[in-house]
C-alpha positions in Angstrom: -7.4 23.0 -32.5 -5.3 24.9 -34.2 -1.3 24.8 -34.8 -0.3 27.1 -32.0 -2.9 25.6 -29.4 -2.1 21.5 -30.6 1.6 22.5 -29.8 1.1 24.5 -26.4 -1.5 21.3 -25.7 1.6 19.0 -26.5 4.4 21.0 -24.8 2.0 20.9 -21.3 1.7 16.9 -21.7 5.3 16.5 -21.8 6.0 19.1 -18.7 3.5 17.2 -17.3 5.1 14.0 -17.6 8.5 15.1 -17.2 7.1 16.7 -13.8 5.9 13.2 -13.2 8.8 11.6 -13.1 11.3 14.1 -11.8 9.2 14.7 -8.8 8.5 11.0 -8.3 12.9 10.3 -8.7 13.4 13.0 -6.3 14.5 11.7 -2.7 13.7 13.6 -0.2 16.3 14.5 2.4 17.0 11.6 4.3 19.1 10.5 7.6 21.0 7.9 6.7 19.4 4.6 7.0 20.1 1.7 9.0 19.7 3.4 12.8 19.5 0.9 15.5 15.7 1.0 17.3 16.8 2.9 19.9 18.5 5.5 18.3 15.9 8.7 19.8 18.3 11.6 17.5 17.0 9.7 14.5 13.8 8.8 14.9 13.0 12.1 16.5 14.3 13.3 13.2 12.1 10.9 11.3 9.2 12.1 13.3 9.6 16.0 12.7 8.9 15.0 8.7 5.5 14.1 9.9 2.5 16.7 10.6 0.8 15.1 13.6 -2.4 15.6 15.0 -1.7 18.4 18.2 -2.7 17.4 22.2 -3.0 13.7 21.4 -0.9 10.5 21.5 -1.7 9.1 17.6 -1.4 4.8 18.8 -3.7 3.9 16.3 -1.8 4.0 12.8 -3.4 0.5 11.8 -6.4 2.4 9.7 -4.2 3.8 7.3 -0.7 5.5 7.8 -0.1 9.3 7.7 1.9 11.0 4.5 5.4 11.9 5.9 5.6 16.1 4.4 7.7 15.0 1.6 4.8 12.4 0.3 2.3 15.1 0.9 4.2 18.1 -0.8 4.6 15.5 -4.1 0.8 14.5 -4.1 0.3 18.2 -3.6 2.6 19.1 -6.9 1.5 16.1 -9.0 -2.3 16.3 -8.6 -2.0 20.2 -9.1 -0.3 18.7 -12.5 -3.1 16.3 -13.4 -5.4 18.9 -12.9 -3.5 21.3 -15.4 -2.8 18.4 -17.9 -6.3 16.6 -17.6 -6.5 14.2 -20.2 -3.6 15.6 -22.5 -1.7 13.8 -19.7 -4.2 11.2 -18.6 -4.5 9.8 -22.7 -1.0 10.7 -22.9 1.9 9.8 -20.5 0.0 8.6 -17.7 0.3 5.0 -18.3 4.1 4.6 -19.3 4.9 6.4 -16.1 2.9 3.9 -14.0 4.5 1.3 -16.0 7.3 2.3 -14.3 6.0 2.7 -11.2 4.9 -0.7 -11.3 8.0 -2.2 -12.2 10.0 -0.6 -9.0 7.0 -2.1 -6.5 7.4 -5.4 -8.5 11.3 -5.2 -7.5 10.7 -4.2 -4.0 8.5 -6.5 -3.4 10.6 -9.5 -5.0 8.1 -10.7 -8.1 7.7 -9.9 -11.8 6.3 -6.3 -13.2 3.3 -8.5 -15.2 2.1 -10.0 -12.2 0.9 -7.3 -10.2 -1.7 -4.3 -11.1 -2.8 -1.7 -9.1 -6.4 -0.9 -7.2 -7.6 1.5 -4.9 -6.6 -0.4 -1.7 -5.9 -4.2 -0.6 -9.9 -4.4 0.0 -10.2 -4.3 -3.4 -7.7 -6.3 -4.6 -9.0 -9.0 -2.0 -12.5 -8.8 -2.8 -11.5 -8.9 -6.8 -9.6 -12.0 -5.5 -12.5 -13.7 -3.9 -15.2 -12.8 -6.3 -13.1 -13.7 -9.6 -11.6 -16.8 -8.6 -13.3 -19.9 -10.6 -11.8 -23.0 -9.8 -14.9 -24.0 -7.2 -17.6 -26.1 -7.8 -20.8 -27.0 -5.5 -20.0 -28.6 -2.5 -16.4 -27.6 -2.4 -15.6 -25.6 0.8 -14.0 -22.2 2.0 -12.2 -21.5 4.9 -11.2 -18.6 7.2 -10.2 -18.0 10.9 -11.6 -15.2 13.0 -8.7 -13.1 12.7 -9.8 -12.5 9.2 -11.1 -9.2 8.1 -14.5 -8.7 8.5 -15.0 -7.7 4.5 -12.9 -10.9 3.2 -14.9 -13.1 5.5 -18.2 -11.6 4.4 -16.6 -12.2 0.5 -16.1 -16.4 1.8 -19.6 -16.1 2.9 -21.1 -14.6 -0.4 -19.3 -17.9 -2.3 -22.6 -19.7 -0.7 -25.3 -18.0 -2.6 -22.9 -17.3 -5.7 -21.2 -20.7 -5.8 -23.1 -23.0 -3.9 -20.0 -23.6 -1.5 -19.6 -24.2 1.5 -18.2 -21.6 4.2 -16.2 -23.1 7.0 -14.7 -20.9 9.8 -12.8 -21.5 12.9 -11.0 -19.8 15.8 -7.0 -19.1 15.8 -5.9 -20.9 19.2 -4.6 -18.2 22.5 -1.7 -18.5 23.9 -0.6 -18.8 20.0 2.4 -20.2 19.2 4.9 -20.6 16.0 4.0 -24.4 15.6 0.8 -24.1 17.1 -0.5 -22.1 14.5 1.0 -24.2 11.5 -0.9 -27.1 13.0 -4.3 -25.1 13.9 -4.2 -24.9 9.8 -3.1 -28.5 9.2 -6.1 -29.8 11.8 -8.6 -27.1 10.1 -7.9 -28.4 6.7 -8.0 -31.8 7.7 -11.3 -31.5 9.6 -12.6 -30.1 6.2 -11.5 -31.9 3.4 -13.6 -30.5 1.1 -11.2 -26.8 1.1 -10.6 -25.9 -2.4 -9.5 -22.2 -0.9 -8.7 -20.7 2.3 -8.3 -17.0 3.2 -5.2 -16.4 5.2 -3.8 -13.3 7.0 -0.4 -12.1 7.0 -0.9 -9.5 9.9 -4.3 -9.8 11.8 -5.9 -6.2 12.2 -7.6 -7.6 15.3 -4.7 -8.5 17.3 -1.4 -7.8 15.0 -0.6 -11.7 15.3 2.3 -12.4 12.5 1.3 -15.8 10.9 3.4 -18.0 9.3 2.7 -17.6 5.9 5.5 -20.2 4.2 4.4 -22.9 6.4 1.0 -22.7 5.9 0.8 -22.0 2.4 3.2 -25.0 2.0 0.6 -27.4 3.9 -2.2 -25.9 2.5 -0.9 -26.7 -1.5 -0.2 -29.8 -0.4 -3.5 -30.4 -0.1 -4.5 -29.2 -3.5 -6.1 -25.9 -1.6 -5.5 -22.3 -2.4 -4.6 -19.8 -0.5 -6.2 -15.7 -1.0 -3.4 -14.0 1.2 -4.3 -11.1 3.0 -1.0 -8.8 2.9 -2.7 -5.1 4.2 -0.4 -5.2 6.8 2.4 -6.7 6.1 3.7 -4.9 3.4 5.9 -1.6 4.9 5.9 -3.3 8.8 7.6 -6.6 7.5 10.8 -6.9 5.8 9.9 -9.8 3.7 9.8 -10.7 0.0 6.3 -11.6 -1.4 7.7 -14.4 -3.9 9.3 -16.2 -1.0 6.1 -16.5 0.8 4.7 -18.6 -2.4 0.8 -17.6 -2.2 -0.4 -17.4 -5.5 -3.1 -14.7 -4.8 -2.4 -11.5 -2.7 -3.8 -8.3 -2.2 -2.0 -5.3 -0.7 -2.0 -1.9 0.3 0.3 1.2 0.1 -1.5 3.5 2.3 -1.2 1.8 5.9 2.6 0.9 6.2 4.3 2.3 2.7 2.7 6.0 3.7 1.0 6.4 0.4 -2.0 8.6 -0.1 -5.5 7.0 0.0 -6.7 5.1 -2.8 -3.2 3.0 -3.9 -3.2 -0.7 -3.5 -2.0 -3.8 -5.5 -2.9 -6.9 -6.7 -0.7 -9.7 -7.4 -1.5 -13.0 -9.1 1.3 -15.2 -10.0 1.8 -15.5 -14.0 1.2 -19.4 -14.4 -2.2 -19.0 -12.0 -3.9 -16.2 -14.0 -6.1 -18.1 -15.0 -7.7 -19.1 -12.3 -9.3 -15.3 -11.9 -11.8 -14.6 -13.6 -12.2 -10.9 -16.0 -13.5 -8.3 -14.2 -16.7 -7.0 -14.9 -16.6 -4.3 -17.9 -13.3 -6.1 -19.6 -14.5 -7.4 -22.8 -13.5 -9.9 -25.5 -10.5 -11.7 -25.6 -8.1 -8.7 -25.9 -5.8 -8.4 -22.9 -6.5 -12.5 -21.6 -2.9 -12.9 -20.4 -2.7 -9.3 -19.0 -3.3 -9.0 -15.1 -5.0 -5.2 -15.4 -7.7 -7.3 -17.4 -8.7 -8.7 -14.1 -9.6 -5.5 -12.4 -11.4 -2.2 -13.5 -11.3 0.8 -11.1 -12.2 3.3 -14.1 -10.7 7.0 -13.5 -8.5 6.7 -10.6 -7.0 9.2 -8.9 -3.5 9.9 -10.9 -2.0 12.3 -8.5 -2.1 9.6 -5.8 -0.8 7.0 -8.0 2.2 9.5 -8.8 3.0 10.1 -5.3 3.7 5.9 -4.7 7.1 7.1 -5.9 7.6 9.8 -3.3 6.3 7.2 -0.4 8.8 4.5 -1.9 11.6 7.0 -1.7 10.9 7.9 2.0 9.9 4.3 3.0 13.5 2.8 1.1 15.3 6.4 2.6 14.5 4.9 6.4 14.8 1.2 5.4 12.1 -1.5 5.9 14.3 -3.3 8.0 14.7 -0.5 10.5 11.1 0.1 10.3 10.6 -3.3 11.6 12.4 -3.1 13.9 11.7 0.2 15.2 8.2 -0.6 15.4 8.8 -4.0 17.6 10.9 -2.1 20.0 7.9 0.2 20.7 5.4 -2.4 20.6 7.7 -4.2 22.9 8.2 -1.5 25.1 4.0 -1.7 26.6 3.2 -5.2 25.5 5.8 -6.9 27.6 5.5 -4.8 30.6 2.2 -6.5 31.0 3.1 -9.5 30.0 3.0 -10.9 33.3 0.7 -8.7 34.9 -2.4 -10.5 36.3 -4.6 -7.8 35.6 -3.9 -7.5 31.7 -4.4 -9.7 28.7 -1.9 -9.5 25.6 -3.1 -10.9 23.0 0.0 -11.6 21.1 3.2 -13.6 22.1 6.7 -12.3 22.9 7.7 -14.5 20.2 9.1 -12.2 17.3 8.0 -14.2 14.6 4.6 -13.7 15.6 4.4 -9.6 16.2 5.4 -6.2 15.2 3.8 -3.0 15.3 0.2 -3.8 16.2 -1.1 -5.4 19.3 -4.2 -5.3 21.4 -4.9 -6.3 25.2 -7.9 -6.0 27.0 -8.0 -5.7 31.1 -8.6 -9.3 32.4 -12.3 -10.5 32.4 -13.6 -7.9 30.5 -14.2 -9.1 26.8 -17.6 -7.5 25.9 -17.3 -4.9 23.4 -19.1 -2.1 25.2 -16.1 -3.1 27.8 -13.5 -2.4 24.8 -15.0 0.8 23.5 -15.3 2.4 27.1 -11.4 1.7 27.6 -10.4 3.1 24.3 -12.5 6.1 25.3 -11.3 6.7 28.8 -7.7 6.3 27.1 -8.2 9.2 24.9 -10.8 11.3 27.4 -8.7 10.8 30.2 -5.0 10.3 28.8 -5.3 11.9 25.6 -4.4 8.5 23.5 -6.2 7.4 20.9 -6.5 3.1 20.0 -9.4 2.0 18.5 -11.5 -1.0 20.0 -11.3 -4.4 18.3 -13.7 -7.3 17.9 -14.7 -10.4 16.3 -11.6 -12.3 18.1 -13.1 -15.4 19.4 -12.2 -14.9 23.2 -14.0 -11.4 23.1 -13.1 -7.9 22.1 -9.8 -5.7 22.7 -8.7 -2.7 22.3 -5.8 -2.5 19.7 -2.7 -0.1 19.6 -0.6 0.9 16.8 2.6 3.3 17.2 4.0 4.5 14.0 7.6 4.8 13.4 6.8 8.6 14.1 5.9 7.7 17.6 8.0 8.2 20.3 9.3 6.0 23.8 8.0 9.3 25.7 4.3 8.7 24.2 4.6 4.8 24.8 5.5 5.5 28.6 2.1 7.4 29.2 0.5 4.5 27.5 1.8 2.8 29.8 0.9 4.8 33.0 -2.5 5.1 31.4 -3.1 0.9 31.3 -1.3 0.9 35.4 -4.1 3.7 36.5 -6.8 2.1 34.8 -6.2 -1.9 35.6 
């Protein structure tokens, strides 16, 4: 390369970079935060920042969560970037600027910068969780409930064959309550005394219950086990702060709640327990033993979408997680308790605000098959035009879940609910 081309090749990497971070500082134009749950002019303004799909009510947001525009029209900009840089910018500035991206998650989310690295979604992180931890020997057991994702139970049950353990599972009690679930995790351990690690939910995808984490992380480490905490949901629908939950071992995503594009998640291990994860596969040598990214390797990743975890941060801090929370409860409250009572309907999560937020599922009493399930999520968008997705592998049968966004409105929730009363 000559002078002239070396210097236009070095004044693109540094546009690009400077694009990079610009873009990602950039808020985008915000009501002011803190609205009360019930405030329609704002979230009605909230909502019109959101392309929606047209002649359908969208109640199942627990897959992953739409980009709000501004998120989309970053992602847009920065991976037209990357592609214009390439490697002058992926060699180049690429890594500083998620240095700094990681440092303002690390802050939201109440831990240190070193103890969390990025993946391509909480799956991954969980699964390089399950499959690098070494501290179990033959004999030793692993537990998980049924509320459990399917992949991180199927990672429990792959321990057998890799390390001669023992899988245990068992079923999270119904009606559930606050206590009642701490002590359905104290009698599980106790049952099994051979736990050396238990999987543990923070929002079930089955049926959106809300454990408590503190609690049972506290009774679990009292019994010398370890907890793999499964934080998908949690992070963007809660307002909590990871380090005050205490689980050494998390995986998370940003494209569900935090409005990310596909592909971002993290993983966080607590400094003083890094050992207890293994290297991934393809990190060699001793190089990097105290560094967390040595303990997972995605390869080429997509660098637009990591980029745009800036933009999704700005709009998800713009709105407030607290809000958000709330926001999302009021709606959920809005359906779920009408039925609450109703002898025709099962909810399948308490009224109890500890214990919910955004997601819940109900099936239509007596029918718990999942051919049942699937033909009332299908009559709910063929006949109302609303679209929830059927649940199952909850121990009293399937469901069918539902998941406003904070894009959704009351109006949309009523014909839910006039849906559910025609078809009881």
């Amino acid at each position: 390369m000559d002078k002239l081309n070396r210097r236009e090749a070095m004044g693109l990497a540094a546009g690009a970079a400077a694009l990079a971070v610009t873009a990602g500082n950039a808020r985008a134009a915000m009501p002011s935060p803190g609205a009360l749950p019930t405030d329609t002019s704002y979230w009605r303004s909230i909502a019109a920042q959101y392309d929606l799909p047209p002649n359908v009510v969208q109640l199942e947001n627990g897959n992953w969560g739409a980009m709000a525009r501004p998120v989309t029209e970053a992602y847009a900009r920065k991976l037209d970037m990357v592609n214009r840089a390439t490697s002058l910018y992926s060699r180049g500035d690429f890594w500083p600027d998620l240095m700094k991206l990681r440092a303002r998650a690390a802050a939201i989310l109440g831990v240190q910068p070193d103890e969390i690295a990025f993946t391509r979604g909480a799956t991954e992180s969980l699964l390089t969780l399950i499959g690098g931890y070494n501290r179990l020997r033959p004999g030793d057991q692993v537990l998980f409930a049924d509320l459990d994702y399917d992949s991180m139970q199927a990672g429990f049950r792959w321990m057998r064959d890799r390390r001669g353990v023992e899988p245990v599972s068992f079923a999270i009690p119904e009606p559930a309550t606050y206590q009642g679930l701490i002590d359905a995790y104290a009698r599980a351990l106790d049952a099994h005394p051979r736990t050396r690690l238990m999987l543990l939910t923070h929002v079930g995808h089955r049926t959106g219950l809300v454990m408590p984490v503190k609690e049972i992380v506290a009774l679990a480490k009292a019994r010398g086990v370890d907890v793999i905490l499964d934080a998908a949901h949690s992070w963007g629908q809660l307002d909590f702060d990871l380090a005050s939950l205490d689980a050494d071992f998390v995986g998370l995503t940003c494209q569900k709640w935090i409005g990310a594009p596909i592909g971002v998640g993290i993983l966080y291990i607590r400094k003083s327990r890094l050992d207890a994860i293994d290297h991934a596969m393809g990190v060699e040598g001793d190089g990097g033993r105290d560094d967390i990214n040595s303990r997972i390797h995605t390869g080429t990743a997509n660098f637009g979408a990591f980029l745009a975890l800036a933009d999704a941060l700005d709009f998800h801090e713009g709105i407030g997680v607290r809000a958000k929370e709330q926001r999302l409860r009021h709606l959920r409250d809005r359906w779920a308790e009408t039925f609450r009572e109703d002898p025709k309907v099962e909810i399948l999560t308490p009224a109890d605000p500890r214990l919910t937020c955004a997601l819940t599922s109900f099936r239509l009493r007596g029918q718990t098959s999942i051919a049942q399930n699937k033909a009332l999520a299908n009559r709910l968008l063929e006949q109302f035009r609303i679209f929830t997705v059927h649940r199952d592998g909850v121990a009293s049968g399937a469901c069918v879940r539902v998941t406003p966004g904070i894009f959704t409105s009351e109006d949309e929730i009523d014909r839910l609910i006039g849906a559910i009363k025609s078809l009881r």
